[in-house]
C-alpha positions in Angstrom: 14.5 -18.5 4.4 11.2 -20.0 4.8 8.8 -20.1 2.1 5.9 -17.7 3.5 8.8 -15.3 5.1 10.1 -15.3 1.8 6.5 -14.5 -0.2 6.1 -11.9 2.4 9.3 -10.2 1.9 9.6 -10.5 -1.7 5.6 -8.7 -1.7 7.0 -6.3 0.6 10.1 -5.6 -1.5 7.7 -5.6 -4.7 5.4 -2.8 -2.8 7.6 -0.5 -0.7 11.4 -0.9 -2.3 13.8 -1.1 0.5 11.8 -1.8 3.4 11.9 -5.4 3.3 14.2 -5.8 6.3 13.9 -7.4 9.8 14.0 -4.3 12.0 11.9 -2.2 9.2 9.2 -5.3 8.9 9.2 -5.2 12.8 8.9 -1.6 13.4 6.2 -1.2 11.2 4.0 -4.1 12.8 5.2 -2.7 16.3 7.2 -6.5 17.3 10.4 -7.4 18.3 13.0 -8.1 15.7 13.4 -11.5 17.0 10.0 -12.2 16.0 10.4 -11.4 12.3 13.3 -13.7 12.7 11.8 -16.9 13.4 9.3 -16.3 10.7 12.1 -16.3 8.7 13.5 -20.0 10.0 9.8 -21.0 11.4 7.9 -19.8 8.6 5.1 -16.4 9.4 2.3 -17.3 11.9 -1.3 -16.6 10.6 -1.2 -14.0 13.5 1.9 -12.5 11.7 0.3 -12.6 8.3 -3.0 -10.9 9.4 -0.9 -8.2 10.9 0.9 -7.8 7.6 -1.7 -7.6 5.3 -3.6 -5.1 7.8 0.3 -2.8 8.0 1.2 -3.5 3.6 -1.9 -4.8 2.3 -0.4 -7.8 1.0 -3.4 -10.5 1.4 -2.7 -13.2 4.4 -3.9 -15.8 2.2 -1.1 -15.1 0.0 1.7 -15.0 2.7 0.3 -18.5 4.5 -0.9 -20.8 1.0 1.1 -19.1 -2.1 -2.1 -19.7 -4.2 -3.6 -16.0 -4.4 -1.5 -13.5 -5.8 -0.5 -10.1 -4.6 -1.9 -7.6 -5.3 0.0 -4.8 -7.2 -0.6 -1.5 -6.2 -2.6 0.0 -9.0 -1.3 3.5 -10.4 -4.1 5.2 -12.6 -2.1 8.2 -14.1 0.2 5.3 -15.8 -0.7 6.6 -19.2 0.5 10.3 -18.1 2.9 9.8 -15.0 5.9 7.4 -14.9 5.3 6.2 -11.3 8.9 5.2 -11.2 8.5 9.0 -11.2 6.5 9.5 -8.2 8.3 7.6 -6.3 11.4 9.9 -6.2 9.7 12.6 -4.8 9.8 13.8 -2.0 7.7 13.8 1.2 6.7 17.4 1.0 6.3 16.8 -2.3 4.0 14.3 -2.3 2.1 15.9 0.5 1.4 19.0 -1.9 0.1 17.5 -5.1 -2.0 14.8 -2.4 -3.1 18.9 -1.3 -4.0 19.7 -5.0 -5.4 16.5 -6.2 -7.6 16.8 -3.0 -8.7 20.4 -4.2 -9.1 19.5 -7.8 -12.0 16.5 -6.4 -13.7 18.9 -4.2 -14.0 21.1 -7.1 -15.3 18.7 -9.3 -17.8 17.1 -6.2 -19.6 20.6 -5.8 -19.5 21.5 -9.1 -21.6 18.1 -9.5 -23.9 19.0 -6.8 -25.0 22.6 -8.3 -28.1 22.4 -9.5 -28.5 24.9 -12.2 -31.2 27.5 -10.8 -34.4 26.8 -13.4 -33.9 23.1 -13.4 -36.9 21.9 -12.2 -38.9 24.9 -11.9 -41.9 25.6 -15.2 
């Protein structure tokens, strides 16, 4: 495999286990399979690596010189939740704490914004 095909897949691997195939890799960046392909033979055009970082997140810069690392998604409940954890939930699952977690912000955003009622008055 070519060297940027094979940063790119390896990154995708590294973020999103499992979808680091051809058709999965082409899906998501709406090509043909055949495309994703020849980047693996040809190497992945700067075209291709734009569109990856914009679909993954995985900078282009990475993907085309090897010199800037990916980077990792960032989980900031490690010191409460395993995200090996999170990750074996399910969709509906994930779509109801991403409901409370929403809930639990808004609270704390208008509970920020209430001014208490004889602030600022003598």
């Amino acid at each position: 495999m070519d060297e940027k095909a094979s940063r790119l897949f390896q990154a995708i691997e590294d973020r999103y286990p499992g979808e680091a195939t051809t058709a999965k890799v082409a899906r998501r960046l709406n090509i043909g399979d055949n495309v994703v392909t020849n980047w693996k033979e040809r190497g992945v055009s700067f075209k291709g690596a734009v569109m990856a970082e914009a679909a993954y997140g995985i900078p282009a810069a990475w993907v085309i010189l090897g010199t800037q690392p990916p980077i990792k998604n960032t989980w900031p409940f490690l010191e409460w939740i395993d995200f090996e954890r999170v990750q074996a939930l399910t969709r509906d699952d994930l779509i109801f704490i991403a409901g409370k977690l929403d809930e639990a912000i808004k609270d704390r955003e208008r509970a920020a914004s209430v001014v208490p009622a004889n602030e600022g008055k003598p």
